[in-house]
C-alpha positions in Angstrom: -59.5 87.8 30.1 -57.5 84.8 28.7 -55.0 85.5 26.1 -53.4 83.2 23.8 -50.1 83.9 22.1 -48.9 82.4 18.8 -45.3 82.7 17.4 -42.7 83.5 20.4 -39.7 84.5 18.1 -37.5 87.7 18.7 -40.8 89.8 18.9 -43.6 87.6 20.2 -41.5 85.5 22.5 -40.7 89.3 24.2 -44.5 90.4 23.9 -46.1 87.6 25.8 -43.9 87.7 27.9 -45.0 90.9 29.0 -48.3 90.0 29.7 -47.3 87.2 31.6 -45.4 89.6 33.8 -48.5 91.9 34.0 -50.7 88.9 35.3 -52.9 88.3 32.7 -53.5 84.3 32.1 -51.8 83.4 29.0 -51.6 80.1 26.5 -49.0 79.9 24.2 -47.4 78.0 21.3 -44.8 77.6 19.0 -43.3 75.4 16.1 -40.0 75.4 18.4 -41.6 74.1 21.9 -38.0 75.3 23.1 -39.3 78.6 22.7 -42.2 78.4 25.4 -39.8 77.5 28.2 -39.8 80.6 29.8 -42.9 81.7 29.8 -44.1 78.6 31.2 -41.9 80.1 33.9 -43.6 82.8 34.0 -46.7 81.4 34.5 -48.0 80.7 30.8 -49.3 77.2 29.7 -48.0 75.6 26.9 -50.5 74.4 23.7 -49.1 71.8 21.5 -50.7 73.5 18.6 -52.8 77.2 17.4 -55.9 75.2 17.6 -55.5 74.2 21.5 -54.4 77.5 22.1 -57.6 79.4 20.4 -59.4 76.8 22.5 -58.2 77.4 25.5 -58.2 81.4 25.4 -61.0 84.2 25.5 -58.9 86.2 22.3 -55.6 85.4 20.8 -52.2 87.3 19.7 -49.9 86.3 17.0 -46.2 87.2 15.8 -45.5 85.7 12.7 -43.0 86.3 9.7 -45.3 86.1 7.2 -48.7 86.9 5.4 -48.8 83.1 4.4 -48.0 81.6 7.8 -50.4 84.5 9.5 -52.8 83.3 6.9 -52.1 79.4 7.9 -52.0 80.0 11.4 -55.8 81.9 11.2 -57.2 79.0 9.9 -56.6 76.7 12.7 -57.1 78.7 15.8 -60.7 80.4 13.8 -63.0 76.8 14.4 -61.6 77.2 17.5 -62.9 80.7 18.5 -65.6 81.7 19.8 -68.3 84.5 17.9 -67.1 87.7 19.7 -63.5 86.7 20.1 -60.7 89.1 18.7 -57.5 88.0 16.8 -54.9 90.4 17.4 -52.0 90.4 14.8 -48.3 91.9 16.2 -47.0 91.1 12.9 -45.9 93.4 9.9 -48.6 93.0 7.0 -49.1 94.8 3.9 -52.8 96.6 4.0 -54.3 94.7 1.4 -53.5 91.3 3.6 -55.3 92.7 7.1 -58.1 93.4 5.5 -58.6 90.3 3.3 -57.6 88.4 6.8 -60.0 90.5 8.4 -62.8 89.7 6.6 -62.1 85.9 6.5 -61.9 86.5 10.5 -65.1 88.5 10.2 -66.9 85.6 8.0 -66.2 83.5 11.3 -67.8 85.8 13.6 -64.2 87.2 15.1 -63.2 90.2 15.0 -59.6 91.5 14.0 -57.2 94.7 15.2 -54.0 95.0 14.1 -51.4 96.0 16.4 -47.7 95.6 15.0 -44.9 97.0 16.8 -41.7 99.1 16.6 -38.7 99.9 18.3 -36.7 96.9 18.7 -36.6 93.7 20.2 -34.5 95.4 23.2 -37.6 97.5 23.9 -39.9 94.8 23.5 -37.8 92.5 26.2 -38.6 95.7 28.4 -42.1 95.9 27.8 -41.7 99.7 25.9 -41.9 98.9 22.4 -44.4 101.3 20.5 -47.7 99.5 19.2 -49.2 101.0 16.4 -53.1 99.3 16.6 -55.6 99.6 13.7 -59.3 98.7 14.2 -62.7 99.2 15.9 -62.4 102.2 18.4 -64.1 99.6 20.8 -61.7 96.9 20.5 -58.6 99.1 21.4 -60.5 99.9 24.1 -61.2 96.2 25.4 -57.4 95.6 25.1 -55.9 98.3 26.0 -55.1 97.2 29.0 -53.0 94.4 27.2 -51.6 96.5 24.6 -50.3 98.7 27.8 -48.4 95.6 29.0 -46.5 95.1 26.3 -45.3 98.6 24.9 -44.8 101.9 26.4 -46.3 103.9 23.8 -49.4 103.4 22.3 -51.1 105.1 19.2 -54.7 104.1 17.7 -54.1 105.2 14.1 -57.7 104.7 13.1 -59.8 101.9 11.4 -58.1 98.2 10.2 -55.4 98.7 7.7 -54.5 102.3 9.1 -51.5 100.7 11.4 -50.3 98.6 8.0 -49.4 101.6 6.3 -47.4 103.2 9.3 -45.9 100.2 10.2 -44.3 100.3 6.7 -43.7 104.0 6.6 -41.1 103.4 10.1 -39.5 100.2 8.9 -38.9 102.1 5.2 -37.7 104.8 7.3 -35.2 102.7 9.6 -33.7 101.2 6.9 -33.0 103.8 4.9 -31.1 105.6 7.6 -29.0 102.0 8.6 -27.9 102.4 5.2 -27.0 106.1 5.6 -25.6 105.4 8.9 -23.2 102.9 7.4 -22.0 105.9 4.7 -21.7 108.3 7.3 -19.1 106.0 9.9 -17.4 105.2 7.0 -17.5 108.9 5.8 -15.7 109.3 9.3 -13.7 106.4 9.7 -12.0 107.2 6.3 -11.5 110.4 7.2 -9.2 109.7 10.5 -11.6 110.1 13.0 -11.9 107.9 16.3 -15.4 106.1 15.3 -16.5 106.1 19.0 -16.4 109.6 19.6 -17.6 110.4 15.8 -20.3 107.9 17.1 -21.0 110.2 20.6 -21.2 113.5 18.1 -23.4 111.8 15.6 -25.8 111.0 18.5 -25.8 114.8 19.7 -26.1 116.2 16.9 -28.6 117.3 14.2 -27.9 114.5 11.7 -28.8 111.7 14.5 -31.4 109.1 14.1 -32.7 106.1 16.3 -31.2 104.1 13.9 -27.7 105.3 14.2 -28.2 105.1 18.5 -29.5 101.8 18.9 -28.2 99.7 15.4 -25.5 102.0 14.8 -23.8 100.7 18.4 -24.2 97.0 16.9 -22.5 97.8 13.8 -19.1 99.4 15.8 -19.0 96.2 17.8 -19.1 94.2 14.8 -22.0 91.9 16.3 -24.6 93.6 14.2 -26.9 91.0 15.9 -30.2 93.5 15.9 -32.5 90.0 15.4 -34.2 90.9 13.0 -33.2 89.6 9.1 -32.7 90.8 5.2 -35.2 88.9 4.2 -37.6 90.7 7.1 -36.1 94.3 5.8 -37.0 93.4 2.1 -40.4 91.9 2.9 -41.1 95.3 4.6 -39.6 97.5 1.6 -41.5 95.5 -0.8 -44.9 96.8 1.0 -43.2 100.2 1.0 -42.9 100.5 -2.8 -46.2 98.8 -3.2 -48.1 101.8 -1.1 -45.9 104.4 -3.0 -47.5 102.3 -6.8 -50.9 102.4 -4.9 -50.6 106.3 -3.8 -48.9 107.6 -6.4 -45.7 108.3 -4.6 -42.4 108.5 -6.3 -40.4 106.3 -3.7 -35.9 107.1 -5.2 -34.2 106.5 -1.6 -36.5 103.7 -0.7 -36.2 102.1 -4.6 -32.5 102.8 -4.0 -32.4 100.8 -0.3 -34.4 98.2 -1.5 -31.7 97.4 -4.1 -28.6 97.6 -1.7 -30.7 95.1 0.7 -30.9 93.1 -2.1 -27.1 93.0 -2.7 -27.4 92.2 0.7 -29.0 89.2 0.6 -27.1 88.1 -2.6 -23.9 88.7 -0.3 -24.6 87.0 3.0 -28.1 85.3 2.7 -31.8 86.5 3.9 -30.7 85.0 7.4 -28.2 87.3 7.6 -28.6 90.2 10.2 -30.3 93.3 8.7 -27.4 95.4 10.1 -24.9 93.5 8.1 -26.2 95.9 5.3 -23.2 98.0 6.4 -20.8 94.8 5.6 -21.3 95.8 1.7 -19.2 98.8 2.0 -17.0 97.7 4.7 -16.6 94.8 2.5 -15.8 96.9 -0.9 -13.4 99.5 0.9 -11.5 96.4 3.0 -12.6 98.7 6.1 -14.0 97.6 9.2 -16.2 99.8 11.0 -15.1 99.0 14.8 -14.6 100.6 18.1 -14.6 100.1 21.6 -17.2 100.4 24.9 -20.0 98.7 21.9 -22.5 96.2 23.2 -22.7 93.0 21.0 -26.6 93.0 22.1 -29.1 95.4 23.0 -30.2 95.7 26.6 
């Protein structure tokens, strides 16, 4: 099969990638042709727009930072589709926007599965991030093979707008421990402690998180460069606290995030790192949260 690939940020730059390394025969775009440089490397041809990509593949991927420019980007590559095709979306959407997608993808004769991602842009440059697909049993199984390429775990979590909601449920999740993890260095840097072995003990003990291993090593360096933004972390919370209206779900820590993140982005712009959610309390206590043997990326 021919895949194309739309949107070749931090994510989808890493993701089709991946496929290029796993042979299949890609096509990809984005608005910065910089971007496509190495995976024409790796094999991929470049499309000077969604349109001549869609045109030129058997089913297409996108990674895109929004429900409007997801929406924007459908309705050039759909004339270009053929009945049968699938669109496969790596992006974060609320519910409500996959399945109003998927329908305007359905009207067209193509057919949509949802397959956002998690874990990290560090995992996704080594082909393990965890994709969480929603949609037809039968389409997971066409692209499985794909969908192996690109992560190392996969999990169907049932029918379109099932992987929306998880998505969230994660990013709510990561976010509320980056802020936690901030008090808690803090909590130990205040107290006298050497941060990088407080760091080491955190990470063995009970009170660890995936957050505090991977982001929390960003934060000690003082590079908090985790590629991903504010304005990313308070799109996703905002779909958080819209599920928890929808389900009835009484939402305090991730109400209470979503305000700090939006100090955040009052502090240091929606640009700014996501990590750098820390900053407001090194920032209020004149403390800096640093220690040495940190890596300024992750590998």
């Amino acid at each position: 099969m021919r895949y194309g690939y739309v949107g070749l940020g931090n994510l989808g730059g890493n993701l089709a990638s991946s496929l290029c390394k796993a042979g299949f025969a890609v096509t990809v775009t984005d608005i910065d042709p910089a971007l496509g440089d190495r995976l024409v490397k790796l094999g991929a041809t470049w499309a000077a727009t969604p349109a001549e990509v869609a045109a030129n593949s058997d089913h297409v991927f996108t990674c895109l930072p929004s429900p409007t420019v997801s929406e924007n980007v459908l309705a050039q590559i759909l004339p270009h589709m053929a009945v049968g095709a699938t669109w496969i979306e790596n992006s974060t959407l609320g519910r409500d926007d996959i399945l109003r997608l998927g329908q305007l993808a359905e009207d067209s004769g193509v057919r949509l599965m949802e397959a956002p991602v998690t874990g990290g842009v560090h995992l996704a440059g080594r082909g393990e991030i965890t994709v969480l697909a929603g949609g037809d049993k039968d389409l997971y199984d066409l692209h499985l093979p794909a969908l192996q390429a690109i992560g190392g775990k996969i999990f169907h979590m049932g029918p379109l707008g099932s992987a929306a909601i998880i998505k969230v449920i994660t990013n709510m999740l990561a976010f509320i421990h980056l802020v936690a993890d901030g008090e808690a260095l803090m909590l130990a840097k205040r107290g006298g402690l050497d941060l990088k072995t407080a760091w080491e003990a955190i990470a063995a003990s009970s009170g660890s998180s995936f957050v505090h291993e991977t982001e929390g090593q960003l934060i000690l360096n003082g590079s908090y460069d985790i590629a991903f933004s504010m304005d990313l972390a308070l799109k996703d919370l905002g779909f958080a606290m819209g599920f928890g209206r929808e389900f009835g779900v009484p939402l305090d820590l991730a109400g209470m995030t979503n305000q700090t993140f939006l100090k955040g982005k009052a502090a240091y712009g929606g640009a700014a790192q996501s990590t750098q959610i820390v900053k407001l309390l090194e920032d209020v206590l004149n403390t800096d949260l640093r220690a040495s043997g940190f890596p300024a990326r992750l590998e």
